[in-house]
Phi, psi and omega in degrees: 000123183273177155269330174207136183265129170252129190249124189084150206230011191270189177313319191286323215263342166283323186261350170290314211276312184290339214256351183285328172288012148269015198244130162259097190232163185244092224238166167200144183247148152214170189168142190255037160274151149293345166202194205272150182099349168311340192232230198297331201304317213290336189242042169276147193303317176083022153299114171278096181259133210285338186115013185271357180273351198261141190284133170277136187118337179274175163300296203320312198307306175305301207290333190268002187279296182306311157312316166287352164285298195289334178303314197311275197305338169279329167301341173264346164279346174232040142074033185255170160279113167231149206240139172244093154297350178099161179221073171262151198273036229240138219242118173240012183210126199305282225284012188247358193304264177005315215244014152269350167289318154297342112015270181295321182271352178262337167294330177257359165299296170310351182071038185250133201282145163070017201248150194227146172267139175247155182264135187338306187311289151341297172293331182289302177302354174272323182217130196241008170287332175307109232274140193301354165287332170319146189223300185209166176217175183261108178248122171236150215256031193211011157302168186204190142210165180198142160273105172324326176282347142295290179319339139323294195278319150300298177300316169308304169337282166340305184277015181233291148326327165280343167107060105341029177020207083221123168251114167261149175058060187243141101304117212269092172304335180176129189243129178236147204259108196260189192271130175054015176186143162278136214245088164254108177280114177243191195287359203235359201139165183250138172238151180233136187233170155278322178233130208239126183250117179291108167215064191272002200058244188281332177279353195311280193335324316171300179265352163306291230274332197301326223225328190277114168292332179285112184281148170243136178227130148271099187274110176273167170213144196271141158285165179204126167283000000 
């Protein structure tokens, strides 16, 4: 009997994982990939994003501010790359001015440090790669990338040195909610856990509904740059 099952092996469920191995708890991550990253985390943008898109006031506003604080300080404890490139914001058609501005009070409403509207000059000597139409942008200097597949794989690590299970290529086929504990049948065997954390990605819904009277459906979509 475990105490807690982690279902996924992508950025949430690797960082769900190390920080539960500050616990003395009897934890196991699973995912029906050969290794951690496999699943929605490996085609993520890999974006740090500082917090100025988020509506103030919210959770998202808070988590994202603080999350982008803290990768930084986790790339320098457990050695993975992270680049803080900065983040611009940039406006090419005059009559949009407005809505860098609306921005700029909501990064600082949000509490995100350092961030400015810079002026067309200004901005081409920051990237000089820009389209000669650019007039002004929004820069906030605490934007970032990270490769997802380090950072997985430094937390997951991390959460394996600390005793951390991982069952790889396991697929969770049905979770049944038993009297004090849960019964998850996968391709390899049934595991029983007291607490079970969905960080299933695109499938989280999938593992919600095996347990949830309440339904959830995920439409994933592909983006485009």
């Amino acid at each position: 009997m475990y105490d807690i099952i982690v279902i996924g092996a992508g950025v949430t469920g690797t960082c769900t994982a190390r920080e539960l191995s500050k616990y003395q708890a009897k934890v196991l991550v699973v995912d029906k990939g050969d290794d951690v990253c496999c699943g929605s985390s490996k085609a993520n943008s890999g974006i740090v994003h500082a917090g100025y898109d988020c509506k103030p006031g919210t959770l998202m506003a808070k988590l994202n501010v603080r999350g982008n604080e803290l990768m930084y300080q986790l790339a320098e404890e457990l050695d993975f790359p992270v680049k803080k490139n900065g983040s611009l914001i940039v406006c090419t058609i005059k009559e949009q001015l407005g809505d860098l501005d609306r921005l700029l009070d909501q990064a600082k409403q949000n509490g995100v440090p350092g961030a400015r509207i810079v002026q067309k000059e200004e901005l081409l000597a920051m990237e000089p790669n820009l389209t000669p139409n650019a007039i002004a942008a929004l820069y906030v200097p605490t934007g970032g990338i990270v490769c997802p597949f380090n950072l997985a794989i430094a937390m997951g690590e991390n959460a394996a040195v600390n005793g951390v299970e991982f069952q790889l290529e396991t697929e969770v086929q049905q979770i049944n909610k038993k009297d004090g504990y849960y019964e998850l049948v996968t391709n390899k065997g049934v595991l029983e856990t007291k607490a079970v954390v969905n960080a299933a990605g695109v499938y989280a819904d999938v593992m919600h509904n095996m347990v949830s009277d309440k339904k959830m459906k995920i439409v994933a979509r592909r983006g485009e740059y």
